[in-house]
N, C-alpha and C positions, 0 to 999 in steps of 0.2 A: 816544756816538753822537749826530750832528746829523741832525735831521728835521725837514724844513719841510711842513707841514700845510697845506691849504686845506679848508674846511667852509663847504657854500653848502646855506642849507632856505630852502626857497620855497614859501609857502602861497598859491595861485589861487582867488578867491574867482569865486562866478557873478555878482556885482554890485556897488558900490561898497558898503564897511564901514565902519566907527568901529572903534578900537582901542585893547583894555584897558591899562593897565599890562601890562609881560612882564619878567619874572624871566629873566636870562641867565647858568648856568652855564657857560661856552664857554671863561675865560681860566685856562689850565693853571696848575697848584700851582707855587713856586716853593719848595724843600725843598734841603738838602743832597745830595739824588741826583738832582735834578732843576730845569737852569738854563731860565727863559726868555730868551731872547735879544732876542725884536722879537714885539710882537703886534698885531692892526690889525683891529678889528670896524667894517664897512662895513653902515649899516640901513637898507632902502630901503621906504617914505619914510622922510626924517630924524626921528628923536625926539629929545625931549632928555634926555640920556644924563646917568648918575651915575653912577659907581665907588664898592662901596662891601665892605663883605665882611658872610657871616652868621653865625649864633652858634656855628658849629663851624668861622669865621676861613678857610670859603673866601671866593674871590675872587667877586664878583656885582653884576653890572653892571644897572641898572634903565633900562629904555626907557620913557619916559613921550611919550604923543601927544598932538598937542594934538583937545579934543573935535572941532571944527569940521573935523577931517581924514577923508576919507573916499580912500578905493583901491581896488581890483579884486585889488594882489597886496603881500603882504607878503616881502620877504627878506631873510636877514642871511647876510652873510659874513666870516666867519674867519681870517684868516691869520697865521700864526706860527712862527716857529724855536727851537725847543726841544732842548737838551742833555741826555744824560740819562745817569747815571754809573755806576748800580747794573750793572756788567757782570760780577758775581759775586753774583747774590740771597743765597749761601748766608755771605757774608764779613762774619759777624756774631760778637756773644759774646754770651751769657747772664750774668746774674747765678748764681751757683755756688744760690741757692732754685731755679731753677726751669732746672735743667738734665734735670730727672727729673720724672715726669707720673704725677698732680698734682700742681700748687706753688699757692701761695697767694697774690697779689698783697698786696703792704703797704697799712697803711691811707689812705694817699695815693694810692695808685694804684686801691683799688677807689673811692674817693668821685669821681678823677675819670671814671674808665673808667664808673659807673653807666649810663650811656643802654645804653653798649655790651656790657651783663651780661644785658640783658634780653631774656628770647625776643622774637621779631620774629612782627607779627602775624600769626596764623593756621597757628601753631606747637602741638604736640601732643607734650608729655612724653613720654607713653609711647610713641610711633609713632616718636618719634627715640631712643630707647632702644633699642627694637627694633631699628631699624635699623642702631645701631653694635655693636649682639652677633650681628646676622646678619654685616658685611659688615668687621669688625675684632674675631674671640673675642677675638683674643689681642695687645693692642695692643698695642706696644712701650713701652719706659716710657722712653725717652730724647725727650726734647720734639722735638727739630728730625724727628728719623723718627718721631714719630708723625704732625706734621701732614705730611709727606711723606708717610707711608699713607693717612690722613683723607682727603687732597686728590687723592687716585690715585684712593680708593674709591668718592668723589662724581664723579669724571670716568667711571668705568669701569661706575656703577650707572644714569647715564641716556644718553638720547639726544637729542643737540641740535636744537633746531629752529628757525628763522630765526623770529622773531615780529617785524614790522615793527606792529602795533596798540601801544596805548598800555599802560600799568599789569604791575605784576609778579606771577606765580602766588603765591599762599601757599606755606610750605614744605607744608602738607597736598594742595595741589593737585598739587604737584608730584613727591611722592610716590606721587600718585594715578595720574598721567600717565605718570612716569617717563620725563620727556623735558622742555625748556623750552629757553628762548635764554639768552643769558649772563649776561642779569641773576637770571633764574632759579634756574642752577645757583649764583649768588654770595649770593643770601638762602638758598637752603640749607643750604650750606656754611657760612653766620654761625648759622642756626640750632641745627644739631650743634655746632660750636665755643661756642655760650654756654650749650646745654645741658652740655656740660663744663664750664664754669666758666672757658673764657678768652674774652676781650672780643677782639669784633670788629666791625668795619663794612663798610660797605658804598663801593665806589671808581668813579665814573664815568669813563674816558677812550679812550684811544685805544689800537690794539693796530698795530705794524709787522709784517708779517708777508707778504714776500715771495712769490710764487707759485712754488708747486714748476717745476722746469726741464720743459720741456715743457707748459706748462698754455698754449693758446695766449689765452685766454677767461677767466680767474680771477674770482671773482665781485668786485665790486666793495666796498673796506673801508666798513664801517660805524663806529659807537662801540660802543666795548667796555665789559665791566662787570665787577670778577672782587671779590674779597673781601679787608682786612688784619687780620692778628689779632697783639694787642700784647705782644711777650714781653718781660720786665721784662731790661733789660740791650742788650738789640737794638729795641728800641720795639715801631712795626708796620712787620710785613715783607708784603710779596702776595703774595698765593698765587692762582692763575687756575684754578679747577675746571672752567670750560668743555674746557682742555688740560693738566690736572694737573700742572701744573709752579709754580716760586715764580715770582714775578714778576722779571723783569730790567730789562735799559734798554732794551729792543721796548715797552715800555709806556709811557707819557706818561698821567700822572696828571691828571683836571681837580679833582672836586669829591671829597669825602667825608664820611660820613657813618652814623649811628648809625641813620637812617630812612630806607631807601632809596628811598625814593615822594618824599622831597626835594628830589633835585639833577638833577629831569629838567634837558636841556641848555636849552629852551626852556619857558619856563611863560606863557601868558597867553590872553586871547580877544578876541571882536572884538562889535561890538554892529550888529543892522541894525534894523531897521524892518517888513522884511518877510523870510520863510523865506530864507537864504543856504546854500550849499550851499560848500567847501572841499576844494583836493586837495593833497598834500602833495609835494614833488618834495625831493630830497637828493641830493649831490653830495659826494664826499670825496675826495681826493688824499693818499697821505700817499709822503714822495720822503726819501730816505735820501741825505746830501748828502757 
């Protein structure tokens, strides 16, 4: 599938600013299942820009200002055409260890997976224990249907909520809530999975997803956030718990990562002089070509 994207954020300040460094997640993964075509980040005012990548080899562009700049608005804009091939999630093979659940990653594979073995903070052993003997007694012991039940029972156990504020619920919070946005349901979902013993992270990008016939008003796409977990023989595959499904070629990958408070899309701030106050505007297109 070809998909041309546009992503425009624009922060309105009440008076002119100075501006920090800003860490920019924006330029999609380029992977075997997924080609960039043409990409073109537009920053207003100009910085001077670096391409560079971070230590888990996503891509990450730094805007450096110069100090003596001052502005009222900052925006960046995104554009790009993206391929993307995975149009059968499930068209994978296992290594013949870990076709049955549990298996045991080899010793090369836990020293590298380690960030990704480790509960995520604000994780609770026994409350995610709990939870997978309330909501899977009897789990399947064929790996690919279990995390096909795992990822049904985490879509089916909360209820979504649009969170446009910054930062992600703890999986205890969200337990607590029983409900969060997509990043929310995607650290829970990595939580229970490394409470079993398989590594997984956390995936920032973008989700296609049509408006059903008749919708005349659809709400407008945001970024999307869903979870991979890495099966020895097929890597890592997605799996989107906000929609309990594996992930396909509707998804366009940006960043990923082991610490999902990481690869916000925009990181940085601005310095004044006197109280400044900030309001955020977002803008997304995404067009099926």
């Amino acid at each position: 599938m070809f998909l041309r994207l546009t992503h425009v954020t624009r922060y309105d300040y009440s008076q002119p600013v100075a501006f920090a460094p800003h860490a920019l997640y924006l330029r999609p993964r380029e992977t075997p299942r997924q080609r960039l075509h043409d990409f073109k980040l537009d920053i207003t005012p100009a910085p001077r820009r670096i391409a560079t990548s971070d230590a888990e080899d996503n891509a990450l562009d730094w805007a450096w200002f110069s100090p003596e700049l001052t502005a009222t608005r900052l925006e960046f804009r995104s554009e790009f055409m993206v391929e993307t091939l995975d149009t059968n999630p499930f068209d994978f093979f296992l290594k013949p260890s870990a076709l049955k659940f549990p298996f045991i990653y080899d010793d090369a594979e836990r020293y590298a997976l380690a960030p990704c073995l480790a509960l995520p903070r604000g994780s609770d052993s026994t409350q995610l224990r709990a939870w997978f003997a309330d909501h899977l007694p009897t789990p399947p012991a064929d790996t690919t249907t279990l995390l096909t039940a795992l990822n049904s029972a985490v879509h089916a156990s909360l209820a979504y909520t649009r969170r446009d504020e910054p930062g992600i619920q703890t999986p205890t919070e969200t337990l607590s809530l029983r409900s969060g946005s997509c990043r929310d349901y995607a650290v829970f979902l990595i939580a229970v999975c490394r409470h079993l013993g398989l590594a997984a992270r956390f995936v920032s990008g973008y989700l296609h997803e049509p408006p059903a016939p008749g919708i005349q008003n659809p709400n407008s796409p945001t970024m999307h956030a869903w979870a991979e977990i890495y099966l020895p023989g097929a890597g890592w595959r997605g799996l989107d718990p906000t929609r309990g499904i594996f992930c396909d070629d509707a998804f366009v990958a940006v960043a990923h990562t082991s610490l999902a408070e990481s690869v916000n899309p925009i990181q940085g701030g601005f310095f004044s002089s006197i109280p400044a106050t900030s309001t955020l505007y977002t803008h997304l297109t995404i067009d099926r070509l």
